[in-house]
C-alpha positions, -999 to 999 in steps of 0.1 A, spaced: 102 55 149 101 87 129 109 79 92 103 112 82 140 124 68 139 91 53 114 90 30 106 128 26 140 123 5 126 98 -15 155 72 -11 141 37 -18 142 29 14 117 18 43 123 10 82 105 -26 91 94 -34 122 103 -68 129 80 -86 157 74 -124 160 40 -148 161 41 -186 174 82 -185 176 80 -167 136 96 -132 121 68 -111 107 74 -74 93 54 -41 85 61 -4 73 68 20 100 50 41 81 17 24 90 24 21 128 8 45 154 21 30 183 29 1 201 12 -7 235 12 -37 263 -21 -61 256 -56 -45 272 -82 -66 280 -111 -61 248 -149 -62 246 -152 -93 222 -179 -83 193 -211 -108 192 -210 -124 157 -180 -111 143 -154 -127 122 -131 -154 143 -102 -132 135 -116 -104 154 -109 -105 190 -125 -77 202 -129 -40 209 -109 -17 232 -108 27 241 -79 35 246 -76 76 253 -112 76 243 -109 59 207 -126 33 198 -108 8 184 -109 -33 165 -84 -57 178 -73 -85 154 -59 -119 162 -31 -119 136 -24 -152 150 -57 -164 141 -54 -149 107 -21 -167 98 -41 -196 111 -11 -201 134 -38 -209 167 -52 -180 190 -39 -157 207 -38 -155 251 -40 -128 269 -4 -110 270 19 -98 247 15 -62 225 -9 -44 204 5 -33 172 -18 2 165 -20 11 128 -35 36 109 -42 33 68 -70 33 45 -82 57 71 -90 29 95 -71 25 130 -70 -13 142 -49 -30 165 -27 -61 160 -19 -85 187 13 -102 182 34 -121 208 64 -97 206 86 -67 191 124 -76 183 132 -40 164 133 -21 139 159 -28 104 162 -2 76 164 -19 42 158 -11 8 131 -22 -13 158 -35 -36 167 -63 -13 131 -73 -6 121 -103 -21 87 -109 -40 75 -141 -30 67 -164 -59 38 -192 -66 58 -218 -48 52 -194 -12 14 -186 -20 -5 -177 -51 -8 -141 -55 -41 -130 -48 -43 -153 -21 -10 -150 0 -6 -124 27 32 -118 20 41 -90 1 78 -90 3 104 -111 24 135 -96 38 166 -119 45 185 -105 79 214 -117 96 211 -149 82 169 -152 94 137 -142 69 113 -122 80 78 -120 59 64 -88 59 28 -90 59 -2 -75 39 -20 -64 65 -40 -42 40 -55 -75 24 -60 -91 60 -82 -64 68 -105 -68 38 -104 -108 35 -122 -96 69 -141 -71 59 -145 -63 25 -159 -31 25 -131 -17 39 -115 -25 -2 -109 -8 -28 -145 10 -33 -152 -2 -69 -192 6 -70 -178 46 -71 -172 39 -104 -206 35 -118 -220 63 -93 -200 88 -116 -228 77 -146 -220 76 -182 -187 84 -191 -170 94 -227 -144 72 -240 -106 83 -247 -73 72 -253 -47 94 -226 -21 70 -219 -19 62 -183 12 42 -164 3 24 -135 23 12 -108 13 -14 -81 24 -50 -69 -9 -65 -55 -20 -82 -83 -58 -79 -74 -57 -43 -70 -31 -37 -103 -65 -57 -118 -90 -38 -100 -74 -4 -102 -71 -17 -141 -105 -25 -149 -122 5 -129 -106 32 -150 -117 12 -184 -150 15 -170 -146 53 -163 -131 56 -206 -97 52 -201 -88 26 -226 -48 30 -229 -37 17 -200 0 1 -193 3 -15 -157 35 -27 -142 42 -43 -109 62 -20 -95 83 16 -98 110 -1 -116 96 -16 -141 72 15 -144 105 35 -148 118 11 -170 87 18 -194 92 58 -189 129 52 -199 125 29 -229 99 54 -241 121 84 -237 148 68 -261 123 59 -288 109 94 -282 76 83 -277 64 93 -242 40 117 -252 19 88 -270 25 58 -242 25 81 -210 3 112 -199 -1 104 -164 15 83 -135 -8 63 -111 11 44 -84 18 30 -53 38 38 -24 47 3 -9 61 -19 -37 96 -45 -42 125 -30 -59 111 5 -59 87 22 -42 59 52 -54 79 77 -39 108 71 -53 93 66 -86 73 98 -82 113 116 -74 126 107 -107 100 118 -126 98 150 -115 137 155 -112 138 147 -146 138 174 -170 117 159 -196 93 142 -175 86 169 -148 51 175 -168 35 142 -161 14 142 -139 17 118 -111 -8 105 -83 0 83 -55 -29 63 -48 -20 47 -16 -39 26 15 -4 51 33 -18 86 22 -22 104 58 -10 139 67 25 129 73 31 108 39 5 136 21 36 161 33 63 134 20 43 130 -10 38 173 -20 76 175 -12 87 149 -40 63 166 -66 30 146 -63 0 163 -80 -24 144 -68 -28 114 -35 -53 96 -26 -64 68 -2 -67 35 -20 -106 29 -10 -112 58 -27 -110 49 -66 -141 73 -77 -119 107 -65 -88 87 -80 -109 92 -115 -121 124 -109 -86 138 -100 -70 121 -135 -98 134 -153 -88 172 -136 -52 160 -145 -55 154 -183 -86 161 -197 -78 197 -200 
């Protein structure tokens, strides 16, 4: 499962793996998968949430065990089938599921955004849906599973005031990301922290979209000074986003961080390769202001 030539080249592109819950095709990022084990028996937790099932050590790590069945409120799962080990926002946590079918490289072109009519958008759990050989296979948000179970495992947003009174200014910042309560969140943090221009988009596209329509009225300089953005999002991803910015000529200068629940040594390496100046994991929002402030406030 090694998507390392993949996306170290920065191609749009993402390997899924495709496994199945209560006779249904679910999907997640490679990139967030340890490794796939058969079922172990786990310690269940006194008074934790339903959704948890347990704890287990494998190789001497202790590790949470999730009933994604139970989240998807698709039943409970038995006893049997695999453990889906994943590792982001520096957390590692297990996710039983009934079964693997593969793995499908796809672009984020083709995936779908699911609209109001699936699930309203800071409730649903979808972030994308993929149609292959004729089937649909949801990929999840296991990043907002997690903290609808436990918040504090969110986006840290009580760093902000821990960094005290803070001057106001007008550097133009472009931010990039598709979950609309984070693209909020992220949003209403750095007002707190004195950034007041602020332009947020939904995704790479349309945040390359706003660096292109800028660079033919010739008014980048006033609408964009730095890059924020994710690396998981529909159409195109942070990575790709951070590649043609810094392939381009007159862009190269901006600075760009990728703020992303993905940021471990291997996408960190990805991430330095394609030009990133700055990456950081999505809890932590009070270095993501002290890195812009190192970025522009020169």
């Amino acid at each position: 499962m090694d998507t390392k030539i993949l996306l170290e080249n920065g191609t749009n592109e993402l390997e899924v793996l495709e496994f199945t819950l209560a006779g249904n095709s679910y999907g997640i990022n490679v990139a967030k998968i340890r490794e796939i084990i058969t079922y172990q028996e786990v310690t269940p937790v006194p008074n934790s949430h339903p959704s948890i099932e347990g704890i287990f050590m494998p190789r001497d790590t202790m590790i949470t065990a999730i009933d994604l069945k139970n989240c998807l409120q698709r039943g409970e799962s038995q006893p049997g089938g695999l453990f889906i080990i994943t590792n982001f926002n520096k957390l590692d946590i297990a996710f039983h599921v009934d079964s693997v079918l593969g793995i499908h490289r796809v672009s984020w072109k083709d995936i779908i955004k699911p609209d109001n009519t699936v699930s309203s958008s800071e409730e649903g759990v979808s972030t994308g849906i993929i149609k292959w050989n004729e089937k649909l296979i949801i990929i999840l948000d296991f990043e907002k599973i997690v903290t609808d179970i436990n918040p504090e495992t969110g986006l840290k947003v009580k760093e902000i005031e821990e960094l005290g009174e803070r001057t106001r200014n007008d550097v133009p910042i472009l931010i990039a990301e598709d979950s609309p309560l984070l693209n909020k969140l992220i949003v209403d943090s750095l007002k707190k922290a004195g950034y007041d221009n602020l332009i947020h988009t939904e995704n790479g596209q349309e945040a390359w979209n706003v660096i292109e329509q800028c660079l033919t009225d010739g008014t980048l300089k006033q609408h964009v000074q730095c890059v924020i953005t994710d690396i998981e999002m529909p159409l195109m991803d942070g990575h790709h986003l951070t590649k043609l910015i810094k392939q381009n000529t007159e862009t190269e200068n901006i600075p760009v961080v990728i703020f992303s629940s993905l940021v471990n040594d291997d996408m960190r390496r990805k991430g330095e390769s394609l030009g990133a100046d700055a990456q950081l994991s999505k809890p932590e929002i009070g270095n993501l202001v002290r890195e812009i402030d190192k970025l522009v406030l020169k």
